[in-house]
C-alpha positions in Angstrom: -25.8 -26.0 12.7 -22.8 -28.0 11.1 -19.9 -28.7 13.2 -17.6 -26.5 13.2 -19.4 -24.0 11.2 -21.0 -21.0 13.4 -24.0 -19.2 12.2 -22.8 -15.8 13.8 -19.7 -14.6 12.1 -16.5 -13.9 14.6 -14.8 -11.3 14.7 -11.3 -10.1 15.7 -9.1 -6.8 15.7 -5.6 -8.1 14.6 -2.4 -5.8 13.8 0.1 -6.3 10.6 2.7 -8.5 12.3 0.1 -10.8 13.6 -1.3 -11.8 10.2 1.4 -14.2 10.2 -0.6 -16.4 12.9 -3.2 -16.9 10.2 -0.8 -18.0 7.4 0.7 -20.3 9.3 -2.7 -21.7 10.5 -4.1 -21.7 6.9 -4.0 -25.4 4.6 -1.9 -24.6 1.5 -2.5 -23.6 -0.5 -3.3 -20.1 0.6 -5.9 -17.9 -2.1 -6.3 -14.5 -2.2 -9.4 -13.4 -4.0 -11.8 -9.9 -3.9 -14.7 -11.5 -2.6 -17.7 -9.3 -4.1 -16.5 -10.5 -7.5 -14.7 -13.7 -6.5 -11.9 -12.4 -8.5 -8.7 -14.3 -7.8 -5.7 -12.6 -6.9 -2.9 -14.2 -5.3 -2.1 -18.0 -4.7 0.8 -18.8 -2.3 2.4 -22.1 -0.6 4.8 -22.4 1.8 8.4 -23.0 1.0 11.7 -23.5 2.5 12.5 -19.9 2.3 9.0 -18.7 3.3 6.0 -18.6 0.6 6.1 -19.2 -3.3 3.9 -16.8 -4.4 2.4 -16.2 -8.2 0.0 -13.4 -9.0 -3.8 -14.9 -11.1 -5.0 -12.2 -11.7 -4.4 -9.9 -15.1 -5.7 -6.7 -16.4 -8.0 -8.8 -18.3 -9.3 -10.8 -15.5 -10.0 -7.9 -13.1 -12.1 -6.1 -15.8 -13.7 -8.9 -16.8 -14.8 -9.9 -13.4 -16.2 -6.1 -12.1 -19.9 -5.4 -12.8 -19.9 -3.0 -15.6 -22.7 -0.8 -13.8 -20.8 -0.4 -10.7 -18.6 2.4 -9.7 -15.4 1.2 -11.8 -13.2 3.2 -9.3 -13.5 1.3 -6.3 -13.6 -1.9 -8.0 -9.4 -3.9 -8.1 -7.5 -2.4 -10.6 -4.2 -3.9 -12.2 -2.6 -0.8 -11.1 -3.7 -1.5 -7.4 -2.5 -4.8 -7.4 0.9 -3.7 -8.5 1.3 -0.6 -5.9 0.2 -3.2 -3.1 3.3 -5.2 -4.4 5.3 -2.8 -4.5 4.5 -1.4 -1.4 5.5 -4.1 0.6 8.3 -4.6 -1.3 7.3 -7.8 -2.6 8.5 -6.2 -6.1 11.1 -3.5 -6.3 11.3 -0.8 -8.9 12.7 -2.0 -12.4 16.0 0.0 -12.2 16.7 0.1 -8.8 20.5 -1.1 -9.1 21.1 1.9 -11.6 20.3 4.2 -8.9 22.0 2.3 -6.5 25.2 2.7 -8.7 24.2 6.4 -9.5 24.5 7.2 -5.8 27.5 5.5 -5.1 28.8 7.1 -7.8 28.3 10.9 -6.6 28.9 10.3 -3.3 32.6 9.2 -4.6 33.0 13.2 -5.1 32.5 13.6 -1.7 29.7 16.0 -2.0 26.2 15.8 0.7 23.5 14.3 -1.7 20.0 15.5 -1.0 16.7 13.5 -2.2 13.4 14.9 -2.7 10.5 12.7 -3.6 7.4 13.4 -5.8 4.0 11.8 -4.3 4.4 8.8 -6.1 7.6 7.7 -4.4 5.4 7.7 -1.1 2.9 5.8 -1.9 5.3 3.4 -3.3 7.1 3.9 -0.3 10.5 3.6 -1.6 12.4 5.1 1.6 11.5 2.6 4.5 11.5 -0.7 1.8 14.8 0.7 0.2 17.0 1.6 3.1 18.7 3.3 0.5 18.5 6.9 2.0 19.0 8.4 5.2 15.9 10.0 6.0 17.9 12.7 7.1 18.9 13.7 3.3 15.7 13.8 2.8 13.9 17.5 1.2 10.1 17.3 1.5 8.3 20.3 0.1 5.1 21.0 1.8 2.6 20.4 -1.1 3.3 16.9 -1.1 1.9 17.0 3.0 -1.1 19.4 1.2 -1.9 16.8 -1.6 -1.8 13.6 0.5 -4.0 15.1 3.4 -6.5 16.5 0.4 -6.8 12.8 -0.4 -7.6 11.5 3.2 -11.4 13.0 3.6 -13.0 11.1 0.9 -15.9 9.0 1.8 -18.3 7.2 0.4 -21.8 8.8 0.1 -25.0 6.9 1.1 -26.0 7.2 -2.6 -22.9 5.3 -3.5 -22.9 2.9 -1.4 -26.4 1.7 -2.7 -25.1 1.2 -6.2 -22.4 -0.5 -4.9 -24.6 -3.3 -3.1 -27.5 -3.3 -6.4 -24.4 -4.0 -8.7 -22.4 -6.2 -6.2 -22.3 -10.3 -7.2 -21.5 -12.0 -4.2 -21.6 -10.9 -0.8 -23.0 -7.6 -1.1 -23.4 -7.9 2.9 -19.5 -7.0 2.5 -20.2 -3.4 1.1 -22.0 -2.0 4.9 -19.3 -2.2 6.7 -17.7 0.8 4.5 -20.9 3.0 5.0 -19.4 6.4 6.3 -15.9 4.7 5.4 -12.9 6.0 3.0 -13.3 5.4 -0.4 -10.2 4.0 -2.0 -8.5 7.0 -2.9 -8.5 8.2 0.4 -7.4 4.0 1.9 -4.3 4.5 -0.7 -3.4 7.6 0.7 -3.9 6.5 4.0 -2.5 3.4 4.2 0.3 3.6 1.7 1.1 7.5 1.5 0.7 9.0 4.6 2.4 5.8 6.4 5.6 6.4 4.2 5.6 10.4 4.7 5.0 9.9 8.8 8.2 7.8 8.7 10.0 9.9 6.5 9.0 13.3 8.3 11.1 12.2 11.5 14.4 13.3 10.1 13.2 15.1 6.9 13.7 18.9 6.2 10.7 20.1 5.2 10.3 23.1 3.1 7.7 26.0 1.8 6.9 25.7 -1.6 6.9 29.1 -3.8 3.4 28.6 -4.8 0.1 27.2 -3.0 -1.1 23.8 -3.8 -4.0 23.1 -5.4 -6.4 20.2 -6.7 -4.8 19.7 -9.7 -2.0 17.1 -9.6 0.1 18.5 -13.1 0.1 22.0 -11.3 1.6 21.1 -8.0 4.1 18.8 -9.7 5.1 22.1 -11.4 5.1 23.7 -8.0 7.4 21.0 -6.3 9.4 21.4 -9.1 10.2 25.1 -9.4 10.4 25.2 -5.8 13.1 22.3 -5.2 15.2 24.1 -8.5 14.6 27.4 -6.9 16.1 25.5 -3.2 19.0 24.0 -5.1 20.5 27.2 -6.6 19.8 29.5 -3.2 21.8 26.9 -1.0 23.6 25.7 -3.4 23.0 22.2 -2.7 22.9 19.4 -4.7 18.9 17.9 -4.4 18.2 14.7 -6.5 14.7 14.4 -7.7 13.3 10.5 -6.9 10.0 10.5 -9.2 8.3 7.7 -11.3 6.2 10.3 -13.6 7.4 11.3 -16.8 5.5 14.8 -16.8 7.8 15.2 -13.3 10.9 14.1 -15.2 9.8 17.0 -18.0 9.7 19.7 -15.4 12.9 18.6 -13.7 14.7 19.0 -17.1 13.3 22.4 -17.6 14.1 23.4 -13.9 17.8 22.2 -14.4 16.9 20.2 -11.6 18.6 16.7 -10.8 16.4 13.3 -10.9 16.3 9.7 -11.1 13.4 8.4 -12.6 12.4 5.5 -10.9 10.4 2.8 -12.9 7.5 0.5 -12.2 7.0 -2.7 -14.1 4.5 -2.3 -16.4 3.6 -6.0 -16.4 4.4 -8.6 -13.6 5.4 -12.3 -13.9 2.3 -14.6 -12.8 5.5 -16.6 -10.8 6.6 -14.0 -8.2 8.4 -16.9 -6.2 9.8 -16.7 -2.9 8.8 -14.1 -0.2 9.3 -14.1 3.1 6.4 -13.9 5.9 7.7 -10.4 6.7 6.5 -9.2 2.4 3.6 -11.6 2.9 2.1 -9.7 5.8 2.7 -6.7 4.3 1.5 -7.9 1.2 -2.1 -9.1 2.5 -2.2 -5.7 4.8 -1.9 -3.3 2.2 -4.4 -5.0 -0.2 -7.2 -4.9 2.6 -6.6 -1.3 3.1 -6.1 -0.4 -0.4 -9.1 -3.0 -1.5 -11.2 -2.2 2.0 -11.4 -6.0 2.4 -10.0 -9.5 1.0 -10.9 -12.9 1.2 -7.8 -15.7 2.5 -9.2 -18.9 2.0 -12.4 -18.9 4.2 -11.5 -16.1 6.1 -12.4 -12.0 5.2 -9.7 -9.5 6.1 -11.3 -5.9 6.0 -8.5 -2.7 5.9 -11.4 -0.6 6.4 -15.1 -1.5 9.0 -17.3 -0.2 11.3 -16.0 1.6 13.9 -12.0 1.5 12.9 -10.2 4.0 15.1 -6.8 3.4 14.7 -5.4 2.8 10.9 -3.1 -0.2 12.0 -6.2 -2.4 12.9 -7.5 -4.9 10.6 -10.3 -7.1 11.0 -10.2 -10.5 10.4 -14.2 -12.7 9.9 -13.9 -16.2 10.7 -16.8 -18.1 9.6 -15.7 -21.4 11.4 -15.2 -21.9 14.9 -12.5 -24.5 14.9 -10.7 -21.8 13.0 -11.2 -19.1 15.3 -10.4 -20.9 18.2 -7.0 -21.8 16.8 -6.3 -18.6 15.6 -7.5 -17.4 18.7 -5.5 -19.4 21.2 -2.3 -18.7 19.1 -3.0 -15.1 19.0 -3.1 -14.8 22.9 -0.2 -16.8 23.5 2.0 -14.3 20.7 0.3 -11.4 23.2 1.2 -12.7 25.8 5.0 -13.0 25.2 5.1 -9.4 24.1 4.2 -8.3 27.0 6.7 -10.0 28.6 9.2 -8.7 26.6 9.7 -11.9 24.6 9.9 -10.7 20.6 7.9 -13.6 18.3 
């Protein structure tokens, strides 16, 4: 056996805030890749106001680097990539000033604004990065609870995942730990929807919609629709739609209902720039959930593994010792002052 290098890989159960420990640890500069295609993602380095971070991956590259016989679904998507950003508010939505200004501007007539969100705006998980709203303004009708928690039971069959380890690249040994694990529709609606909708719920008023939900997305849209119009005129309240789907925008307009459509970047800059360790966290977190693992320099971050109880646990593989030990030793001390009531 090398120095340094252990031939039994070493585990340990980490939390979101303590992902820091290993970026600090980590020699710049810091890659982010999907490690069963060895796709690059991210690259970052540290800078004077935190990390400089640029996105190397494209639409282009993530296709181009998925086995075509494999289960296209679970492989990275541009689209994940982006909601992972987003997410952690390492990007914001496109026209988030206008709405900033459209708020303002309303309130100036002195009357109580209410905001209801589509799905979407969960899982993008505008409310706790925006600030923008108090949650206590917030209208949630209960077929957005219905669709997320439809989303949350899917896992992967043993059939699946033995196409995902014959069409796998590189370290198929990767793939077992998701045996009897979600599959990533279910991660993104644990980790990025339900997350967003148990912070928002707190304060929220929650509402029964007019119709039952069902498995089709377009149909329940209508439903949150016609029941958030229906609201509005009964109460007389004035209830601002926040969606990022134009078929939602459609229905609004037909419900005389008020929105805001919020928009996504279609396309991100390969230079991000400067993020601060608090985005960068967030930003590695939600890509091992979403992705069910990630590789940071020599070390594998898996969202989702054997025997996972709690959803805020992450796993982090160290294949070198040295590594582990530092991480280790820093790790402990961090607990340590926590417990004593000393804040990192």
């Amino acid at each position: 056996m090398r120095e340094g290098v252990v031939e039994s890989m070493i585990d340990e159960i980490v939390r979101e805030a303590e992902l820091v420990i290993l970026l600090n640890m980590l020699d710049d500069p810091v890659e982010i890749t999907y490690p069963t295609t060895n796709a690059q993602l991210f690259k970052c380095q540290r800078s004077s106001e935190g990390y400089s971070l640029s996105l190397t991956c494209s639409r282009n590259s993530l296709e181009t680097a998925s086995n075509p016989s494999s289960q296209p679904s679970e492989m990275p998507l541009y689209r994940d990539i982006v909601e992972c950003l987003i997410s952690g508010d390492v990007i914001r939505f496109s026209n988030l000033e206008e709405l900033k200004e459209s708020i303002n501007s309303q309130r100036g007539f002195g009357k109580q604004l209410h905001f209801s969100p589509d799905t979407n705006i969960l899982y993008h998980r505008f409310f706790s990065n925006s600030g923008l709203v108090d949650t206590r303004d917030i209208i949630l009708v209960d077929t957005i609870r219905n669709e997320i928690e439809s989303s949350l039971n899917h896992k992967y069959k043993p059939e699946e995942i033995t196409v995902m380890k014959s069409t796998t690249q590189y370290n198929r040994q990767l793939i077992d730990e998701l045996v009897n694990r979600r599959t990533k529709k279910s991660r993104k609606a644990a980790y990025l929807a339900k997350t967003e909708y148990q912070f928002v719920r707190q304060h929220a008023t929650e509402i029964e919609s007019c119709d039952k939900s069902t498995e089709n997305k377009e149909e329940n849209d209508r439903v949150i629709a016609k029941t958030l119009g229906k609201f509005s005129k009964e109460t007389n309240a004035s209830v601002i739609m926040l969606s990022g789907d134009d078929s939602m925008i459609d229905l609004c307009e037909m419900e005389g209902l008020k929105y805001f459509h919020l928009k996504v970047p279609n396309e991100i800059d390969s230079n991000i720039g400067n993020v601060t360790a608090k985005q960068m966290r967030a930003l590695l977190f939600n890509l091992a959930g979403v992705l069910g693992f990630i590789k940071v320099n020599s070390v594998i971050a898996f969202g989702e593994f054997k025997g996972k109880k709690d959803l805020k646990d992450l796993k982090l593989r160290f294949m070198d010792e040295n590594a582990y030990n530092e991480f280790s030793r820093d790790l402990k001390t961090c607990r340590r002052l926590l417990e004593l009531g000393i804040a990192q």
